[in-house]
C-alpha positions as CSV (number, residue, x, y, z in Angstrom):
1,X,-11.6,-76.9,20.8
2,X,-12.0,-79.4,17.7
3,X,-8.7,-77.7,16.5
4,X,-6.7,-78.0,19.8
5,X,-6.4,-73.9,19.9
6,X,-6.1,-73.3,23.6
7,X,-4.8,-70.0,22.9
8,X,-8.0,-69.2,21.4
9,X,-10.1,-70.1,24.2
10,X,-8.3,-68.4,26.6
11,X,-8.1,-65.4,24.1
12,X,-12.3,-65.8,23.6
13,X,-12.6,-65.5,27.2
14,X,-11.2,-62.3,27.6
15,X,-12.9,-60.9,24.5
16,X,-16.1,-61.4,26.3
17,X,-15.0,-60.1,29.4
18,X,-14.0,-56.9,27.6
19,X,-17.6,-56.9,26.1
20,X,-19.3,-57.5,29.0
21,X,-17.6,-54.9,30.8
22,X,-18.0,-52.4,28.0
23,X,-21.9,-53.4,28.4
24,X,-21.9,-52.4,32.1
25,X,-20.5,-49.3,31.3
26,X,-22.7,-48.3,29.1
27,X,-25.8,-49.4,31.2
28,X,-24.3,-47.4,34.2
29,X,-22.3,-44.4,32.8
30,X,-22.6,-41.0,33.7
31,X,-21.3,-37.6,32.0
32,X,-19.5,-36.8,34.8
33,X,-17.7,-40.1,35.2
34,X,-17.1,-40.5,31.4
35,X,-15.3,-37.0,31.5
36,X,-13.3,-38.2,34.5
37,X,-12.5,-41.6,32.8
38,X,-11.0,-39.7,29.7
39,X,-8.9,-37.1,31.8
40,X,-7.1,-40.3,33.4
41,X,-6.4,-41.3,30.1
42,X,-5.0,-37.5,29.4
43,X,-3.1,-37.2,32.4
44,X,-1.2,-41.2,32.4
45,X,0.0,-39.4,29.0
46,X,2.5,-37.3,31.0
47,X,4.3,-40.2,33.5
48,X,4.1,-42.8,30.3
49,X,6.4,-40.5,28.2
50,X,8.9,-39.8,31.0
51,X,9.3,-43.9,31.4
52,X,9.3,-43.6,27.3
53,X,12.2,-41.5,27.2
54,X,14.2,-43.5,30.5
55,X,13.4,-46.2,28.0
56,X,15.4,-44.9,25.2
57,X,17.9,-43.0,27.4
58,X,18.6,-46.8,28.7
59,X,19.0,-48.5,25.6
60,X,20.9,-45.7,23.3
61,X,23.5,-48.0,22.0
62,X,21.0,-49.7,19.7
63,X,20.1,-47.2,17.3
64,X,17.2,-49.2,15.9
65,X,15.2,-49.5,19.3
66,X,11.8,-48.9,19.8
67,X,10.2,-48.2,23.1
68,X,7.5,-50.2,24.4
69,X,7.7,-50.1,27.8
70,X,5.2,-53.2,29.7
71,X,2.7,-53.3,26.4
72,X,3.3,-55.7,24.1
73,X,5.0,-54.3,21.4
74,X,5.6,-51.2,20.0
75,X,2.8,-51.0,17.4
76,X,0.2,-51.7,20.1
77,X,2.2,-49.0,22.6
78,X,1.7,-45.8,19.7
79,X,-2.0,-47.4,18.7
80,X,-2.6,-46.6,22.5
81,X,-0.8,-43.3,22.5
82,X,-2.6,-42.3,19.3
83,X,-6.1,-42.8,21.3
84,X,-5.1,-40.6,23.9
85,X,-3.7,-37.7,21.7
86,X,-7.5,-38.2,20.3
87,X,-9.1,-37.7,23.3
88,X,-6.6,-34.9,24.7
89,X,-8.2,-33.0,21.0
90,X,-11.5,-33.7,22.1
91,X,-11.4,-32.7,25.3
92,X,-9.5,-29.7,24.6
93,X,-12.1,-29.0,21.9
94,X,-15.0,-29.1,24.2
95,X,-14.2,-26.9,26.9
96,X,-12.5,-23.3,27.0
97,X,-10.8,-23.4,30.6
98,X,-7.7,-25.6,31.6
99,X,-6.7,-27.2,28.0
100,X,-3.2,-26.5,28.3
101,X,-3.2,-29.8,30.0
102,X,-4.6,-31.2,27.4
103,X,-1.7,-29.6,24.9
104,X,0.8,-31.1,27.6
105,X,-0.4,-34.6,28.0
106,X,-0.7,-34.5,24.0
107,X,3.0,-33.7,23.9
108,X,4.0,-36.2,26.1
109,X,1.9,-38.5,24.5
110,X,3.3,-37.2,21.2
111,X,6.9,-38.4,22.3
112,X,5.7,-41.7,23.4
113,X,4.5,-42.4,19.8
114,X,7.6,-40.8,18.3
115,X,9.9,-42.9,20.2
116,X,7.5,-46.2,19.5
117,X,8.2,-45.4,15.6
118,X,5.3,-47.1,14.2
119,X,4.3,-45.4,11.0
120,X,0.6,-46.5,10.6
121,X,-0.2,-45.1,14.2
122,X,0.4,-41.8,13.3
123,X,-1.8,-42.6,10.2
124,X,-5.0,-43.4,13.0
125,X,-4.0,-40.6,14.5
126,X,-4.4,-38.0,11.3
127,X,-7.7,-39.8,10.5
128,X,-9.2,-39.6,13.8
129,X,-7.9,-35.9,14.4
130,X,-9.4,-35.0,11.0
131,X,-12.7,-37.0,11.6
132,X,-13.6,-35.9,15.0
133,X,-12.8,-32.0,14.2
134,X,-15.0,-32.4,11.6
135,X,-17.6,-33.6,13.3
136,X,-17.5,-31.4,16.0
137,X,-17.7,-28.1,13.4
138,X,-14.1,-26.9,14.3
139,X,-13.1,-26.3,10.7
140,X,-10.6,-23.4,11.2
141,X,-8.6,-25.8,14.1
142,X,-8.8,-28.7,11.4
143,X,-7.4,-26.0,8.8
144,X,-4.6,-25.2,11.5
145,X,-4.1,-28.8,11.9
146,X,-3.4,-30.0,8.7
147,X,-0.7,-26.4,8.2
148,X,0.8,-28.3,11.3
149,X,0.9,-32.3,9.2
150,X,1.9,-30.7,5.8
151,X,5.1,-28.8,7.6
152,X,6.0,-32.0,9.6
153,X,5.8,-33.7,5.8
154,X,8.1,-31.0,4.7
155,X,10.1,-31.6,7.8
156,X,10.8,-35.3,7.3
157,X,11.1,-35.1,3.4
158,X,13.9,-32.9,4.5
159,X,15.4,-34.7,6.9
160,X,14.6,-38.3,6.4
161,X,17.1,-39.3,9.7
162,X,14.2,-38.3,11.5
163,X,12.2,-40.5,11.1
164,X,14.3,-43.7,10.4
165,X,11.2,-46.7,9.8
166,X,10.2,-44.5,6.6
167,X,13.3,-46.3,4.7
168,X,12.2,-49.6,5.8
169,X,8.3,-49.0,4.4
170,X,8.8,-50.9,1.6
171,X,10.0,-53.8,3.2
172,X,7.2,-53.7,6.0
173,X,4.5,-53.8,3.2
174,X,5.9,-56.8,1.5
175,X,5.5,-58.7,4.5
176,X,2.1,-57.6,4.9
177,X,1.3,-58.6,1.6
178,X,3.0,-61.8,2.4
179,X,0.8,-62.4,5.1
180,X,-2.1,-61.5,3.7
181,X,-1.6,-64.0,0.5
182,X,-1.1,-66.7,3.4
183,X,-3.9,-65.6,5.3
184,X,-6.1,-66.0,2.6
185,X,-5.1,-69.6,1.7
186,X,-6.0,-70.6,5.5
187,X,-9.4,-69.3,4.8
188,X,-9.9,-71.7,2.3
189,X,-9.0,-74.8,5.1
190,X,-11.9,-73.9,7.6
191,X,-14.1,-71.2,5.8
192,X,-17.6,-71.5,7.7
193,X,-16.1,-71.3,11.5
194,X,-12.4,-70.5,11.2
195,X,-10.0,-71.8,14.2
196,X,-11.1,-69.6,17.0
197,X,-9.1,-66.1,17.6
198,X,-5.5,-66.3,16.6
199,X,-6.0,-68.8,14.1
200,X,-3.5,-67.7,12.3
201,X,-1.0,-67.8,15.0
202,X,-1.6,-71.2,15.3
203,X,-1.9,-72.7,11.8
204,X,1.6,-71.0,11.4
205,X,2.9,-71.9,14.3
206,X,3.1,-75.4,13.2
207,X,3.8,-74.1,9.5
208,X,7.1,-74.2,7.1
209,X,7.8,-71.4,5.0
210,X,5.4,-69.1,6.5
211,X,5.8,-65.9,8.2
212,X,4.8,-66.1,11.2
213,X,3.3,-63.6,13.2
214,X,0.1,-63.4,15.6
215,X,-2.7,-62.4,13.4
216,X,-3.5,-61.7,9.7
217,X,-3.2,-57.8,10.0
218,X,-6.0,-57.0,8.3
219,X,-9.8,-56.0,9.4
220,X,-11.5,-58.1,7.0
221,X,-8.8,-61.5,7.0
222,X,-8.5,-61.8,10.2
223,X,-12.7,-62.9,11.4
224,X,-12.5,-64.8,8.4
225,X,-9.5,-66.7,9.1
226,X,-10.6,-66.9,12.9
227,X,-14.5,-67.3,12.8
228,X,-15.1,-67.9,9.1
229,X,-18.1,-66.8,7.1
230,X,-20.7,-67.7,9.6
231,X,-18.4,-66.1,12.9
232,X,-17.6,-62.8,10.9
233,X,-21.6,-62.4,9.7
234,X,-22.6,-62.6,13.9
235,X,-19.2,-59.8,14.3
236,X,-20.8,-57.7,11.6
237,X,-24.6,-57.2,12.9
238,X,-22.9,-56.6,16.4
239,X,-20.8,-54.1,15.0
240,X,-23.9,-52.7,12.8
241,X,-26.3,-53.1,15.6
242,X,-23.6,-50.9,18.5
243,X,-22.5,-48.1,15.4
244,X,-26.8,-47.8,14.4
245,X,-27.1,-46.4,17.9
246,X,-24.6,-44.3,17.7
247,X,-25.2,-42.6,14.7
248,X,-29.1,-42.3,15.8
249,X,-27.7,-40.2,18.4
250,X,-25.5,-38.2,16.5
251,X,-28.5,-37.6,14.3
252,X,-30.8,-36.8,17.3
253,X,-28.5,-35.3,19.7
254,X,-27.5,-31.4,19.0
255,X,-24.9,-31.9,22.2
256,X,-23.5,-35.2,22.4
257,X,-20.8,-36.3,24.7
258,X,-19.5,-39.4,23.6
259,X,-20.3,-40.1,20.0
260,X,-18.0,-37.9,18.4
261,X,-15.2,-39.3,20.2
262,X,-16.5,-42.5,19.4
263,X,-16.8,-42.1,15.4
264,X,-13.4,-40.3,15.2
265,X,-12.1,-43.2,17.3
266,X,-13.4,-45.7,15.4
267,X,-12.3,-43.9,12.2
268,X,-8.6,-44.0,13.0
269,X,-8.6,-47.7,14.2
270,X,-10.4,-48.8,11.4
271,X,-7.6,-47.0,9.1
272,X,-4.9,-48.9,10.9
273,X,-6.6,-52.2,10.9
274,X,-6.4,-52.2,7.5
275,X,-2.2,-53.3,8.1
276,X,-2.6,-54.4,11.8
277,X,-5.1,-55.7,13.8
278,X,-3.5,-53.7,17.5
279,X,-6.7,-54.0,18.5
280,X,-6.9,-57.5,18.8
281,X,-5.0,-57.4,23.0
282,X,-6.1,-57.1,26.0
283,X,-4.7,-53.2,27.0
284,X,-6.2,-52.0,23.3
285,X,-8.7,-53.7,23.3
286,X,-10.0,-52.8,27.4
287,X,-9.6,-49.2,26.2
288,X,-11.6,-49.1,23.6
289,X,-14.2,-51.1,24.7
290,X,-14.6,-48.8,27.6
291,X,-14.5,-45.8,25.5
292,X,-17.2,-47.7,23.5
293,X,-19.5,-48.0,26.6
294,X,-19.5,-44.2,26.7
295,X,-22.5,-44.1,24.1
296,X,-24.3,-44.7,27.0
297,X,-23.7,-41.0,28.1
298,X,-25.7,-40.2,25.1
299,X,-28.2,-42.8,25.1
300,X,-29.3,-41.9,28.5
301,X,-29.9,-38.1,27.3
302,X,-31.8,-39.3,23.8
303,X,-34.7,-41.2,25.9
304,X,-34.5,-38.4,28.3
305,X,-35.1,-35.9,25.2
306,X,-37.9,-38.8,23.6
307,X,-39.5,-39.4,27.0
308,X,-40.0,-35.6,27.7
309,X,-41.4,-34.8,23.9
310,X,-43.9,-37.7,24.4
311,X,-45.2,-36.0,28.0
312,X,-45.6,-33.0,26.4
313,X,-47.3,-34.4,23.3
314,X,-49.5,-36.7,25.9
315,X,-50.0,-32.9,28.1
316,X,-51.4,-31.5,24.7
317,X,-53.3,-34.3,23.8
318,X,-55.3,-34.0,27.2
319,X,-55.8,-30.1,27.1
C-alpha cells in the first residue's frame, strides 16, 4: 500500500484464497475424491484440445499463432496442459484397468501443448514424467519413455519446421537474461519487503528502457523483488514446512496416493520456474494448490498407520 501497488493487493488476496482453499482440502480430502478430482483434470484434456485445434483451424493465416484459448497466455495454457499429461502418467501408472483413457486424454492434451508452442513446458513435462516414474519404481516405462523423447529429438533435429519457436530460442533467452539483470537492480530499491506481488510489473510499468513484462521469470528473483529478504524467508519455511510432510510420508508410507504426484509435480514446475514464473495466476496457481491439498490423502493414512502401532504397542504393554 506504501508503494501505491493495487495490483498487488488484489493479487495478495487471491493468493491467500488459493492457500486457504488448498488448506481445506487437505484437512477434508478423501482417496476417493482426490482420484475423482484428478480424472476431471484427465478427461477436460479431451474437449480443451478440440477447442485447441478450432483455435488454430480459425486463425491459420497467421503462421506464428499460438493457441491459448480463455487462459492467459500461451505459456500458462501448456504449463497447465503439461500438469495434466502428469497426472494422466500417474494415473495410468497406478491402476491396470481403463488407462487407455488416460493415453487419450494425454494425446489430446499432448496437442494442446503442441499447438501452445512453449518450449520450457515441455521441459516440466520431461522432468516431471522422469521424476514421478522414478519414484513410483516403473524403470522399464521410464526406459520406454525416454526411447520415445530421444526419437522426437531425432525428429525435430530433422525437421526443424516442426517445431518453429526452436529458431527463436536464442532470442527468448536474451530477454530473459535481460529481465533478469533488471530484476536484480529493483532488488537493490526495496530489498527487506519488496513491492508486494507483481512488483516488477509495476516498477516497469512506470519505467523507460525496460522490458516490460509481468514478473521477473525466475523462482528465486521474483520473492525477492516482490517480498524482499524478510517476505521470501516467511515463503521459504512455508514451503520447507508443507514439502517436510511430504517427504515424511513418502518415507513412512509404502502406498501413498498423493505424494508422488506431488514431488514429480513439483519437480517439473520448479524446472520451468527457473525462466517463468506460470505459476504466479490464478488458473495455475488454483490447480496446483489443490493438487497440493492432496497430501492430505496421505496424511490421513500416516496417523492412521502411527495411531494403530501405538494401540498395539499400548495392547502389549498391558499383557
Amino acid at each position: 500500500m506504501v508503494h501505491k501497488n493495487y495490483l498487488g493487493i488484489a493479487c495478495s488476496l487471491g493468493f491467500f484464497l488459493i492457500v486457504t482453499i488448498s488448506y481445506y482440502v487437505r484437512s477434508v480430502i478423501t482417496e476417493r475424491v482426490f482420484e475423482h478430482g484428478l480424472d476431471i483434470c484427465c478427461y477436460c484434456a479431451i474437449p480443451i484440445g478440440v477447442a485447441a485445434i478450432i483455435e488454430k483451424v480459425i486463425n491459420s493465416a497467421d503462421d506464428s499463432y499460438r493457441c491459448k484459448l480463455w487462459f492467459f497466455n500461451e505459456n500458462y495454457f501448456c504449463t497447465i496442459m503439461a500438469a495434466v499429461i502428469i497426472i494422466c502418467a500417474f494415473r495410468a501408472t497406478s491402476y491396470k484397468k481403463s488407462v487407455v483413457i488416460y493415453y487419450v486424454c494425454a494425446f489430446f492434451a499432448a496437442i494442446s501443448m503442441y499447438l501452445g508452442e512453449s518450449i520450457f513446458a515441455f521441459v516440466n513435462l520431461f522432468v516431471g514424467i522422469c521424476v514421478m516414474l522414478v519414484l513410483r519404481h516403473k524403470h522399464l516405462t521410464l526406459a520406454a519413455f525416454l526411447l520415445m523423447v530421444c526419437f522426437c529429438l531425432v525428429i525435430i533435429y530433422c525437421v526443424p519446421d516442426l517445431f518453429p519457436r526452436i529458431a527463436e530460442s536464442n532470442i527468448t533467452t536474451d530477454r530473459r537474461i535481460r529481465i533478469w539483470n533488471e530484476a536484480m537492480t529493483f532488488i537493490k530499491e526495496n530489498p527487506l519487503f519488496g513491492r508486494g506481488f507483481l512488483s516488477y510489473h509495476q516498477i516497469t510499468a512506470a519505467a523507460q528502457g525496460v522490458y516490460k513484462t509481468q514478473h521477473a521469470h525466475n523462482f528465486a528473483l521474483e520473492p525477492l523483488v516482490s517480498f524482499g529478504i524478510i517476505g521470501s524467508l516467511l515463503l521459504i519455511g512455508f514451503i520447507w514446512s508443507y514439502y517436510g510432510k511430504v517427504a515424511e510420508c513418502k518415507e513412512l508410507l509404502r502406498k501413498n496416493c498423493a505424494t508422488s504426484l506431488i514431488l514429480a509435480l513439483s519437480a517439473g514446475m520448479m524446472i520451468h520456474m527457473t525462466t517463468d514464473m506460470t505459476i504466479l495466476w490464478i488458473q495455475t496457481g488454483l490447480l496446483f494448490g489443490l493438487i497440493l491439498g492432496g497430501i492430505g490423502v496421505d496424511e490421513k493414512a500416516l496417523n492412521k498407520r502411527i495411531n494403530a502401532c501405538a494401540n498395539k504397542n499400548s495392547s502389549k504393554t498391558e499383557e
